[in-house]
C-alpha positions as CSV (number, residue, x, y, z in Angstrom):
1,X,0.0,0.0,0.0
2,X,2.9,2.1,0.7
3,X,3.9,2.0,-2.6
4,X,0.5,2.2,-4.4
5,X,0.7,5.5,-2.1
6,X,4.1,6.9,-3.5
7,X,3.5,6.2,-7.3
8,X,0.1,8.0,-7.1
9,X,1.5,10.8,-5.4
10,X,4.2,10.7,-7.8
11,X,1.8,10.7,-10.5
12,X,-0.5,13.6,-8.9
13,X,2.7,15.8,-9.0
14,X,2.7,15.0,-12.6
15,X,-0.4,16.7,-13.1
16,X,-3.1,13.7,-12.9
17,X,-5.9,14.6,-11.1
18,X,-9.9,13.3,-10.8
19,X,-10.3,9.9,-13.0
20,X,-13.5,9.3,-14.5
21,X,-12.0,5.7,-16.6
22,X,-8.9,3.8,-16.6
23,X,-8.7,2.2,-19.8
24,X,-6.0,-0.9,-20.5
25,X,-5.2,-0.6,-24.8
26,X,-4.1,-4.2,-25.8
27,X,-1.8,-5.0,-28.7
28,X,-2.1,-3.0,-31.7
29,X,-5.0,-0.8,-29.9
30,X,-2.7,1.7,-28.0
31,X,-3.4,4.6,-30.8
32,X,-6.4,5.5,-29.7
33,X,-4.8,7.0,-26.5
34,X,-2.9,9.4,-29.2
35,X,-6.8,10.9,-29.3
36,X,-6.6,12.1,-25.5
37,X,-6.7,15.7,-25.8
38,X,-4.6,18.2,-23.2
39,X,-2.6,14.5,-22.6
40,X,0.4,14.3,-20.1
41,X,2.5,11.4,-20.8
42,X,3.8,9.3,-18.4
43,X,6.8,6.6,-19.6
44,X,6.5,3.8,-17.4
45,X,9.9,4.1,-16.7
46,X,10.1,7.0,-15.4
47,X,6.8,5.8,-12.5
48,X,8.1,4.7,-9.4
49,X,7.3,0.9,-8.6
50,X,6.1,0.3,-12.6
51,X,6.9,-2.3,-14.6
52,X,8.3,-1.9,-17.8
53,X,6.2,-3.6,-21.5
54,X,8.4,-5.2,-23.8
55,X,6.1,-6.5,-26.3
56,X,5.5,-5.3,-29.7
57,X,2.6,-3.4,-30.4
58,X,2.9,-1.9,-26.3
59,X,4.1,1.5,-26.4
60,X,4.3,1.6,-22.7
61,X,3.4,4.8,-21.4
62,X,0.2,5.9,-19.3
63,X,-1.8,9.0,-20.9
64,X,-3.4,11.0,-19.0
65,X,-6.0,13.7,-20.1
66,X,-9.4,14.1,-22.0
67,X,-11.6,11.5,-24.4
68,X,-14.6,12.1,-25.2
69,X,-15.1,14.5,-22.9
70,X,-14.2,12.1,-20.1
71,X,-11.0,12.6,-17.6
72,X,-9.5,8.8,-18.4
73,X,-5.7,7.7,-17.4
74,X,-4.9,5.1,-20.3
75,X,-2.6,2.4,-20.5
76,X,-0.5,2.5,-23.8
77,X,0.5,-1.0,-23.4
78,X,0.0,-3.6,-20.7
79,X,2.5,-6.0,-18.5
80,X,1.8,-9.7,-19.2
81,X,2.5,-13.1,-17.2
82,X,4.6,-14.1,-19.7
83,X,7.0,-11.9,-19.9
84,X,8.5,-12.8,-16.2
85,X,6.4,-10.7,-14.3
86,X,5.0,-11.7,-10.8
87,X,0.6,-11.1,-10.9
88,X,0.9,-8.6,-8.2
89,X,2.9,-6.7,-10.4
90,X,0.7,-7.3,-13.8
91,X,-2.1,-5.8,-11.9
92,X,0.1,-2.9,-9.9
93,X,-1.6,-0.1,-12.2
94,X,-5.3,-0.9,-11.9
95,X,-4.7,-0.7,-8.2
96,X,-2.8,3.1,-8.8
97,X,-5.4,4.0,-10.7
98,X,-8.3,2.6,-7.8
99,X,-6.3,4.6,-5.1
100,X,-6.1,7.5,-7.5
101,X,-10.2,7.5,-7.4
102,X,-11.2,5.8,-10.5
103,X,-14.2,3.9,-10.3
104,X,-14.6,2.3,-13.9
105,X,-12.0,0.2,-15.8
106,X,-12.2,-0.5,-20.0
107,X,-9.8,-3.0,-20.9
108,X,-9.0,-4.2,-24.3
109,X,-7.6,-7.2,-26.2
110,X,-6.2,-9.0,-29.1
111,X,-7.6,-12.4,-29.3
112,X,-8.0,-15.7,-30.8
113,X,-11.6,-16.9,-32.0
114,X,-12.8,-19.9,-30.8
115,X,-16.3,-19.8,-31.3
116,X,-16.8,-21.1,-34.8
117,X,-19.3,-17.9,-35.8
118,X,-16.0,-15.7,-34.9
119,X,-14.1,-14.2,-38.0
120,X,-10.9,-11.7,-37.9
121,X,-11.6,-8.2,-37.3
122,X,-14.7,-9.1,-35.5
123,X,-15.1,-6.7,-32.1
124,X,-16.7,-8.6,-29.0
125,X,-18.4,-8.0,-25.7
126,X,-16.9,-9.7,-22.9
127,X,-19.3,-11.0,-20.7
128,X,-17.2,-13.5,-18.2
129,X,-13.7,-15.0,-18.3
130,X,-12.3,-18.3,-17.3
131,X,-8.9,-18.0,-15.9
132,X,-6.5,-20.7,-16.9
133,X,-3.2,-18.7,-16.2
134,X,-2.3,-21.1,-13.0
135,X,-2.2,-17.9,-10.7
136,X,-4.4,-14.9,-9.2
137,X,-3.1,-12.1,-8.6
138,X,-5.2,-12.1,-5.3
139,X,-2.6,-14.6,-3.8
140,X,-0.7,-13.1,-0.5
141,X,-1.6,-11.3,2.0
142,X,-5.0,-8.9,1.1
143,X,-4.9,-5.4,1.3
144,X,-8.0,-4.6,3.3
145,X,-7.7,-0.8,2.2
146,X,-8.2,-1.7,-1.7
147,X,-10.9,-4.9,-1.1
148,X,-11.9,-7.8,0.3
149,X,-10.4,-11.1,0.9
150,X,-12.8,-13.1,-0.9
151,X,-14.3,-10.7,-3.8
152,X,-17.5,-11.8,-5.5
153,X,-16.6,-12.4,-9.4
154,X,-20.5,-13.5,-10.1
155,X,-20.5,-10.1,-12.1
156,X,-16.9,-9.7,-13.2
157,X,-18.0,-7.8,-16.1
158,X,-20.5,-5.0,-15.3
159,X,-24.1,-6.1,-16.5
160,X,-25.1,-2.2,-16.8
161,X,-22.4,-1.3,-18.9
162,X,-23.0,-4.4,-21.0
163,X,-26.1,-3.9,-22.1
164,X,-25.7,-0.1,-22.7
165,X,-22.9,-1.3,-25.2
166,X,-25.2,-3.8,-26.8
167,X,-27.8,-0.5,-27.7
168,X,-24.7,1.7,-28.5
169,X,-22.9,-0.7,-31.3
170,X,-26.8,-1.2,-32.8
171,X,-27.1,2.3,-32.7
172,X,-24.3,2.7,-34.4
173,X,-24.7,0.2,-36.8
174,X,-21.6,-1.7,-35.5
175,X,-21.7,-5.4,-35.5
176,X,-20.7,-6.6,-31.9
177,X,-20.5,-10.1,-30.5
178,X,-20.8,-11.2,-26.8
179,X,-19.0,-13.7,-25.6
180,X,-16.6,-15.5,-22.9
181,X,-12.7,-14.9,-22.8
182,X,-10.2,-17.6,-21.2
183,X,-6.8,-16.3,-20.8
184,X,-3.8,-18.9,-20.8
185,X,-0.2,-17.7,-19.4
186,X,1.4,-17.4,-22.6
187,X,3.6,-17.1,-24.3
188,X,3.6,-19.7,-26.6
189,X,0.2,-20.1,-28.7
190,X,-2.2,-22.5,-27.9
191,X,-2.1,-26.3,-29.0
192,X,-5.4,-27.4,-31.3
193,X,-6.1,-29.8,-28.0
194,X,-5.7,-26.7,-25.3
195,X,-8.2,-25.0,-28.1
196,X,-10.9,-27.5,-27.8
197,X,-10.6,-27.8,-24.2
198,X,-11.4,-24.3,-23.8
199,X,-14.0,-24.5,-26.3
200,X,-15.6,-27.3,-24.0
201,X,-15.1,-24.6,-20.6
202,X,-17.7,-22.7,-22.9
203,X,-15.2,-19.7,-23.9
204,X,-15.3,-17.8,-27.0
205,X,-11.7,-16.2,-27.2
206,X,-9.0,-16.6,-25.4
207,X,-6.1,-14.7,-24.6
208,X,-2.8,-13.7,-22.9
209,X,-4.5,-10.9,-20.8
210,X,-6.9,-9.2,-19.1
211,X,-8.1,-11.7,-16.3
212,X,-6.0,-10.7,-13.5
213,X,-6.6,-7.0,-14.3
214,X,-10.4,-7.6,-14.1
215,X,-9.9,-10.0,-10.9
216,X,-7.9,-6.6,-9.4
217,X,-9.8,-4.4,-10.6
218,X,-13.2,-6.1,-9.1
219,X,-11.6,-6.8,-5.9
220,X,-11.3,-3.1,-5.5
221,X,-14.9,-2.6,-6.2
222,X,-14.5,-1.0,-9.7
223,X,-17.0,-1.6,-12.9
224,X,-15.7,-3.0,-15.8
225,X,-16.6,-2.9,-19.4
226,X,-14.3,-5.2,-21.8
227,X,-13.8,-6.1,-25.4
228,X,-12.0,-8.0,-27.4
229,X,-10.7,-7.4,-30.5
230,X,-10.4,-11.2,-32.7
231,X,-7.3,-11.0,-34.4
232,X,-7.3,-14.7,-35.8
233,X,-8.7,-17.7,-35.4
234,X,-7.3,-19.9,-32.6
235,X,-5.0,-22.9,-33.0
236,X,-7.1,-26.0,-35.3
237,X,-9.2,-23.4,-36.9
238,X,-6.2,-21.7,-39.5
239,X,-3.0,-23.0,-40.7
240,X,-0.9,-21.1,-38.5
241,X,-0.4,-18.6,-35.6
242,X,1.9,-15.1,-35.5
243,X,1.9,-11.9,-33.8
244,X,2.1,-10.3,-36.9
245,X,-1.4,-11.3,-37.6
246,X,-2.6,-10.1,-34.6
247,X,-0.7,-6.4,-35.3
248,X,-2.1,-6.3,-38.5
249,X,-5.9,-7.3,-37.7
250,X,-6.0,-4.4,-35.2
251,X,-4.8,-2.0,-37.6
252,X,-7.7,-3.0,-39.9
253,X,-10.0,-2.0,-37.6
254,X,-9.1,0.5,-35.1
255,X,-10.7,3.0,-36.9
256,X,-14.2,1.3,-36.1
257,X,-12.9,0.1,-33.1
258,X,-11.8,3.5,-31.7
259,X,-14.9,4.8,-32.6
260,X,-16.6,2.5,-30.2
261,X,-15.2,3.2,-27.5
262,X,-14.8,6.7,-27.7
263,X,-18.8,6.6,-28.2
264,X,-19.1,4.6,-25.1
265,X,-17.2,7.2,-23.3
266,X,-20.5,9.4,-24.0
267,X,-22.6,7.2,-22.3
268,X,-21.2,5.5,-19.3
C-alpha cells in the first residue's frame, strides 16, 4: 500500500488529477490513446514501482487527459505473465489507478476466435472469463484498504455497462459479438487440444490478458466494461499462428474500433 501511495503521489505531482476511466489498450490498440486531448505522458519508466512492457505493439506509457469528454488515465500498453512478471505486479496499475479514485475500468484485447461464428476483425463484448493462467493475482496477504479477501466475481463484467454497449454498437450500426474470454499464461500459442478444451469450458476467445486486471480491478470494487478485438482464429481453426497477424488485424479495424469506444465514453 505504501507503494500504491508513493506512485500515485508521484503521478498527482505530474499533473493527474480526478479519474473518471482507466482504460488498458491491448496490442495494436494503443493509438487511440494518441486521441486524449490536453494528454500528459507518463513513460512507465520514469513511475516509481512500474513495470516496464516489452512486447511489440505496447508503447508503454500511461496517458493522462481528456476522451470524449471524459478525464480517463490510459494504458498504452500492458504488463503480461509471460513476460517474467509476478501477478501482483501485472495488476500494480489498476490498483494506482483505484487509489487514485477511478471507479470504472475499459480494458481491451487481441484475441483468438474460438467460437466457430467468430471471424478476424470481429469486435466482442466480454461478458465472463475463465482463468486458466495457473495464478491470481489475489494470492498473498489482502490489502484490506483496496478490497476484500474473498471478492464476488459472479458479475466480473459490469451487467449495466454491457447492455448499454449492446444498444450503442446497434445504434451505431456496429456489429458486436458477446462472448466468454479464457486467458492462458502465454507465451507460446495455444495447441489445437488446449483449443478444444477451452471451447468445452464454454469460452469464445482466449487470450494472454486481461483476467487478473479484471480480478484486481473487481476486488477493488471497480465496474468493468471489456472487449476484445479477434485477431485470428485460434489454434485447429487456420494454418498457422503469428503476432504479426494479430498487429495487422487491429490496424484493420481500429478505426471502427476507436470509434466504439470513444462513443461509449459518452454514455457511461
Amino acid at each position: 500500500m505504501e507503494k500504491l501511495l508513493e506512485t500515485a503521489g508521484f503521478l498527482k505531482e505530474r499533473g493527474v488529477e480526478e479519474i473518471d476511466f482507466g482504460l488498458v489498450l491491448g496490442s495494436g490498440l494503443g493509438e487511440l490513446a494518441e486521441e486524449i486531448e490536453e494528454a500528459i505522458i507518463i513513460p512507465y519508466q520514469e513511475i516509481p514501482h512500474f513495470p516496464i512492457a516489452t512486447v511489440v505493439g505496447h508503447t508503454g506509457q500511461l496517458i493522462y487527459g481528456k476522451l470524449s469528454g471524459r478525464s480517463v488515465l490510459a494504458m498504452q500498453g500492458r504488463f503480461h505473465y509471460y513476460e517474467g512478471y509476478q501477478m501482483e505486479r501485472i495488476v500494480y496499475p489498476i490498483r494506482v489507478m483505484k487509489v487514485l479514485g477511478c471507479h470504472s475500468l475499459i480494458v481491451t484485447n487481441a484475441a483468438g476466435g474460438i467460437n466457430k461464428d467468430y471471424q478476424p476483425g470481429d469486435l466482442m463484448l466480454i461478458t465472463d472469463q475463465v482463468n486458466c493462467m495457473g495464478s491470481n493475482p489475489l494470492i498473498g496477504i489482502n490489502i484490506e484498504e483496496l478490497g476484500p479477501r474473498f471478492p464476488d466475481m459472479s458479475q466480473a463484467y459490469d451487467m449495466e455497462y454491457q447492455q448499454k454497449m449492446k444498444e450503442l454498437a446497434k445504434k451505431l450500426g456496429i456489429p458486436l459479438k458477446e462472448g466468454i474470454y479464457l486467458a492462458f499464461s502465454g507465451p507460446a500459442y495455444e495447441t489445437p487440444a488446449e483449443i478444444q478444451m477451452a471451447r468445452i469450458l464454454g469460452a469464445d476467445a482466449v487470450g494472454m490478458s486481461t483476467v487478473p486486471e479484471v480480478i484486481a480491478a473487481k476486488h477493488a470494487g471497480m465496474k468493468v466494461l471489456g472487449i476484445s478485438c479477434i485477431t485470428n482464429l485460434a489454434a485447429g481453426l487456420q494454418q498457422n499462428l503469428n503476432h504479426e497477424e494479430v498487429v495487422d488485424t487491429t490496424q484493420r479495424v481500429k478505426t471502427i474500433f476507436s470509434h466504439l469506444i470513444k462513443k461509449a465514453l459518452m454514455i457511461l
